[in-house]
N, C-alpha and C positions, 0 to 999 in steps of 0.2 A: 559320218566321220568314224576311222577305225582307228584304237589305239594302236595296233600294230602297225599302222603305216606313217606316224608321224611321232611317237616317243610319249612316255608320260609330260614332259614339261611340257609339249607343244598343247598335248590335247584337254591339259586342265586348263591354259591359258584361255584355247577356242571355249570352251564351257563358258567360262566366266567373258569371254566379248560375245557369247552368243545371251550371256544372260541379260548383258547390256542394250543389245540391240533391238533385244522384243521390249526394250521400255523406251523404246524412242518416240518420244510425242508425236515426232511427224510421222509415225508408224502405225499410229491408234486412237491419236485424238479425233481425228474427224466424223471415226463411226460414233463416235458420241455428242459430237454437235449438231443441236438443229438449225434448221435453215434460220438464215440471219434473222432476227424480229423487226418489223418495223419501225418508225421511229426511233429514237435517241435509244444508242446502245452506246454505252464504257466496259473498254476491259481494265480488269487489273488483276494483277498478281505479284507473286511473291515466293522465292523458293530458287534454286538450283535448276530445277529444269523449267524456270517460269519462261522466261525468252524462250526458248525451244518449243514450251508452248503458245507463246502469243505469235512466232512465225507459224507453227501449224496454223493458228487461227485466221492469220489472213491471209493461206493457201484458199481457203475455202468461202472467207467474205470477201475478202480485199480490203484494203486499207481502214481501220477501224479508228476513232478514237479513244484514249487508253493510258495508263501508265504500269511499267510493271518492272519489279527488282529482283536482280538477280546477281548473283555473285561474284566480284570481280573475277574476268575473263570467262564469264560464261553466255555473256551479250550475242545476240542473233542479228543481222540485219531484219528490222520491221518497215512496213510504209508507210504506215499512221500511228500505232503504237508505239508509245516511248521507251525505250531501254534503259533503266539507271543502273549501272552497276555498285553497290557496297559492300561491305566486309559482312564476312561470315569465317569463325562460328560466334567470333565474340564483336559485336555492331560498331558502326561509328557513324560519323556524323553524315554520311555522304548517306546512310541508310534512314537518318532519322530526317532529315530533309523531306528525301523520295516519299516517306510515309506521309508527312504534312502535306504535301501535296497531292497525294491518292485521296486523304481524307477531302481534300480542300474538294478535288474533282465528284465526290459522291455526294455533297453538302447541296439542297436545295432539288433532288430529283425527284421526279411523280412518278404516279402510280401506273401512267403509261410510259414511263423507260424501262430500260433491259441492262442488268448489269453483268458481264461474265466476267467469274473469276477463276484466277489460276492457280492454285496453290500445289506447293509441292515441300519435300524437304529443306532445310532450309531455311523455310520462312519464317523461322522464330528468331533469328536473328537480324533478319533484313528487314521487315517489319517494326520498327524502332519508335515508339511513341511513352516514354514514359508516364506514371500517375504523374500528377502534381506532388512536387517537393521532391521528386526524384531527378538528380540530374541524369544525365548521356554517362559522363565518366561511373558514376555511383552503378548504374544500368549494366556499364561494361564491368567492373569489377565482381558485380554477382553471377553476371552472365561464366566470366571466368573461371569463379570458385565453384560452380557446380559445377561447368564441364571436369573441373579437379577432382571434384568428390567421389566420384563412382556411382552417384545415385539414377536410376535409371531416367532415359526419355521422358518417360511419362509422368513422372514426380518434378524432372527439373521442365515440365512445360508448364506444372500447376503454378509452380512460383512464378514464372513469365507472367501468366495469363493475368495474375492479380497485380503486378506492377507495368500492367500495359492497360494503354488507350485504346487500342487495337483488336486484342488477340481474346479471346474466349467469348466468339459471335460480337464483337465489337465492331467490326470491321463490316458484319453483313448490316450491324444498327445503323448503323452511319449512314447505309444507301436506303434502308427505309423512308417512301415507300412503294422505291422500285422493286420491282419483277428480281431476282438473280439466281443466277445461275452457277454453283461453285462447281468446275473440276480437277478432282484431284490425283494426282500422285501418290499411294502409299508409299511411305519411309518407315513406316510403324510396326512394333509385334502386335497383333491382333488386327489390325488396319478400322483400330477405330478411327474416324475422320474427326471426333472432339481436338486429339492428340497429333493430327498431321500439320503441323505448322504452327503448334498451339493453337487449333482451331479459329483462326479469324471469323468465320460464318460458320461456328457453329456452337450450340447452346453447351453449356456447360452448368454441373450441378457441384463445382468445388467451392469452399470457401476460402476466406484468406486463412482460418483459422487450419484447414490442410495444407495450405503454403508454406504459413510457421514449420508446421508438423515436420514438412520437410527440410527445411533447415534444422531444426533442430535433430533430425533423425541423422541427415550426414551432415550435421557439424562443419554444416558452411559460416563461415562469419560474415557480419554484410553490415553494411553502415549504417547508421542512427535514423538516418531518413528513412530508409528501409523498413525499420520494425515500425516506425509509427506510421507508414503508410499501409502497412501486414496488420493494423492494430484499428483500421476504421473499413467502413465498405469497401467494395471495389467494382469497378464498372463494370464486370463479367456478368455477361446476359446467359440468364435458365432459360434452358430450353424450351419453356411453354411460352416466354413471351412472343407477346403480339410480334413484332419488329422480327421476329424470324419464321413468321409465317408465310409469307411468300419467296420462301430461300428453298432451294434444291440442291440438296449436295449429293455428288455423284463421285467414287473413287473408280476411275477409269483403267488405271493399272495398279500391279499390286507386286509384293515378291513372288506369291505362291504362281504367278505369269512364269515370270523370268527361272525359277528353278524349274519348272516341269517342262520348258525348252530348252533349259539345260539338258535334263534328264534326256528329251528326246534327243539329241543331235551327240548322245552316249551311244553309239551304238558298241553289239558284241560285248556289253562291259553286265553286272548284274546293280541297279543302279537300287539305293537303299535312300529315302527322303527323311530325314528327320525332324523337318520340319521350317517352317517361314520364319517362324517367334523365337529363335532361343536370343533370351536375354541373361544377365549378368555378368560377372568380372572377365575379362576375355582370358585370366590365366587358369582360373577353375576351368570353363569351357574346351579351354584346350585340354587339362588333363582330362576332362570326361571324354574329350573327342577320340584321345590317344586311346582311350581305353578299349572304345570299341572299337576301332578300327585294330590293334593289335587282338584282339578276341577273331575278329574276321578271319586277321592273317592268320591263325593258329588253326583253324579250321579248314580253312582253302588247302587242297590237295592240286598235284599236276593233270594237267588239263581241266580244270576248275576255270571259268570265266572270271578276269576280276572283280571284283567288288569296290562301287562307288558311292561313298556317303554324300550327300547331298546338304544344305541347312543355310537359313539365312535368318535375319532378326535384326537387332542393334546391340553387340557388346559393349560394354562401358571400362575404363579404365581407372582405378584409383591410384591418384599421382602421388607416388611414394619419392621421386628421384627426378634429379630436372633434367632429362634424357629427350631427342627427339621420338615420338613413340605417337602409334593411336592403336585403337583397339585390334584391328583387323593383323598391323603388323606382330604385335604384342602378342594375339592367339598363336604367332607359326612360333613368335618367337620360343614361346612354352611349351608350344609342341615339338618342337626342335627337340628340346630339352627331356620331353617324355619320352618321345621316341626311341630316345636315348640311340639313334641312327639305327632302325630298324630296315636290316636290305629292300624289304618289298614296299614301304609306302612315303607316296609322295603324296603333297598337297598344296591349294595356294587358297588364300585366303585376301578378299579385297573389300573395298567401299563400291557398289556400283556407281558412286555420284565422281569416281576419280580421286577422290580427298579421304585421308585416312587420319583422323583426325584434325591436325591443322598443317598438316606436310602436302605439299603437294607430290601423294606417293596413292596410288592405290589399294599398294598392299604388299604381300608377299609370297615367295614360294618358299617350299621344303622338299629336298629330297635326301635320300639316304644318306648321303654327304655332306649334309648341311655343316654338323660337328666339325669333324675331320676338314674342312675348309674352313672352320673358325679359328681352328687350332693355327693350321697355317698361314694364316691370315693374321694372326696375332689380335684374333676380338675374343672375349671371353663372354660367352654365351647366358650364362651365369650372374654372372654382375654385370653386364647390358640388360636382364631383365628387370636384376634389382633395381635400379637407373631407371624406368624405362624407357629404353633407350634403344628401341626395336627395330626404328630408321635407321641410325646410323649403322647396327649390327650387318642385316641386311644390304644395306651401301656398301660394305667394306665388302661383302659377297659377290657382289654384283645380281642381289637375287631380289630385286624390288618390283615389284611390280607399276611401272608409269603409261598414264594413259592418256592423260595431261584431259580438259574437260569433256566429259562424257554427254552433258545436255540432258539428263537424266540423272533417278536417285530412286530405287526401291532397296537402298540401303544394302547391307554385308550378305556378300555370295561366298560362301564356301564348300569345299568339297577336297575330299580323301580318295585318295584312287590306292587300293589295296593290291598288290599283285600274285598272282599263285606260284608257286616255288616251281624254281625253273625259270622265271620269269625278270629275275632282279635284273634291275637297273637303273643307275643311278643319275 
């Protein structure tokens, strides 16, 4: 694919559905399953791309027995496996059901069944089994004040893992002491698999007293029930126990996949990778972004190859303003702002799971004009960030990026396409 034969907007869009498409489960899960095992096999799963994976799964066995949850509107046709769909990012009751009944199905297996699981992003919230003393509503209220907080992934999975039934190798205890088989979907910076879904199947070394840690570090408030259940054990199984000795966890696809087929299907462009991992607040990130990619354009001379920054990870957003916004649109929207409408660079910035925080929007573009179209548009760029309020800015643009469900999730794709003078266009 040439930039010069289809415009900067088209060709960062194809990047970003080519990034989508090498994480298609029915695209890769199979090289990773083995032949069906004999006797009593259950699937189950959990996550965004779970149905996408439990139809890959019965491409290849046929009709399995199974339950597996996924996010409303992301439901697959299966022939023995069950599809439930619940709410994400913040649980309800249609999630906490599905989970008593995964658990109910894994209750009572030996040591000759075969258990596969799905997991992907996601699944920390469809996955819904609270401690005791905690209700569904109390569960969805903290669930919410961290996604508010800005604190990362991986701190708001430690608090999950210690007020779930479920999640931190909970999930793989339950099926002990069958055989299982976890595959995963990275959504993670680092692609540790403790952290993909708040690790249901797999061991973890947190306590509840790093749980607190993180509530109190971002200043989540959370109910009474809460701290006294933060305040005794919690069923989060360490990784040396026995009950996770016959678990294999395998991450099947990852970001660092989907950007390096981005990169490739860049052709004639000079493609620069920054990385799978960056994490924190998506409006620092955007001005770090702005930075380099303006350093770029100052150096690029005519006939000079463009230059494309590449980077994906999980940005987090701290909710200052009650604006429609998630982190992905919130990065262009800062970078709009740094840009400060530089002629030669565009970019877009999306969720590859389709969801951009809780919009259903996957993200957004930038181009030189981004400004100059707000103005006329009557949005103030400005105090939409303040707000944020990234979605609706974007909306009024007509610059959003929708893809409606993807069936996948290796989390935030972005990239900068830098142009060399002589080249502008906006």
């Amino acid at each position: 694919m040439k930039l010069s034969d289809i415009g900067p907007a088209a060709f960062l869009r194809a990047l970003f559905d080519r990034a989508v498409e090498v994480a298609d489960p029915m695209r890769s899960l199979a090289d990773f399953l083995p032949p069906k095992p004999p006797g009593r096999v259950v699937v189950v799963g959990a996550g965004k791309a779970s149905a996408r994976m439990a139809e890959a799964v019965e491409v290849k066995w046929g009709p399995c027995e199974g339950l597996v949850i996924t996010r409303y509107g992301y439901g697959r046709p299966c022939r023995g496996i069950e599809i439930v769909e619940a709410a994400h990012p913040v649980p309800d009751a249609a999630g906490a059901a599905a989970t008593a009944r995964m658990l109910d199905l894994l209750e009572g297996l030996g040591e000759g069944d075969f258990v596969l699981a799905l997991i992907s992003g996601g699944a920390s919230a469809l996955l819904v089994a609270p401690v005791a003393g905690v209700t569904l509503a109390e569960k969805q209220a903290v669930n919410a004040a961290l996604l508010a907080s800005g604190a990362p992934i991986d701190r708001m999975n430690t608090v999950r893992k210690h007020l779930s039934r479920v999640k931190g190798g909970q999930l793989a205890a339950a099926a002990y002491p069958a055989r299982m088989l976890a595959l995963m979907i990275s959504d993670v910076p680092g692609d540790d698999p403790a952290f993909i879904g708040s690790g249901p199947t797999v061991g973890d070394a947190s306590t509840v007293a790093d749980a607190r840690a993180v509530l109190e570090r971002w200043r989540v408030a959370v109910p009474q029930s809460v701290t006294v259940a933060l305040n005794r054990p919690s069923g989060v199984v360490p990784a040396g126990d026995a009950r996770l000795g016959r678990v294999e966890n395998v991450i099947y696809a990852a970001p660092i996949q989907s950007l390096t087929a981005a990169a490739r299907l860049a052709r004639g462009v000079e493609v620069r990778l920054l990385g799978d991992a960056v994490e924190g607040e998506a409006r620092d990130a955007a001005i770090a972004h702005a930075a380099l990619a303006t350093e770029a354009a100052g150096k690029l001379r005519v006939g000079d190859r463009p230059v494309l920054l590449l980077s994906g990870g999980e940005l987090t957003v701290t909710r200052r303003g009650n604006g429609i916004g998630g982190p992905n649109a919130e990065f262009c929207l800062a970078l709009a702002l740094a840009l400060r409408g530089h002629p030669r660079i565009h970019a877009i910035a999306c969720d590859t799971d389709g969801v951009d925080g809780a919009a259903e929007v996957a993200g957004a573009r930038v181009a030189p004009d981004t400004l100059a179209r707000a103005v006329q548009a009557g949005v103030d760029a400005a105090r939409a960030l303040a707000a944020n309020d990234a979605h609706s800015f974007f909306a009024a643009l007509g610059d959003q990026v929708i893809t409606g469900p993807t069936l996948t999730n290796v989390n935030d794709f972005r990239a900068l396409l830098i142009l060399p003078p002589g080249e502008d266009a906006a």
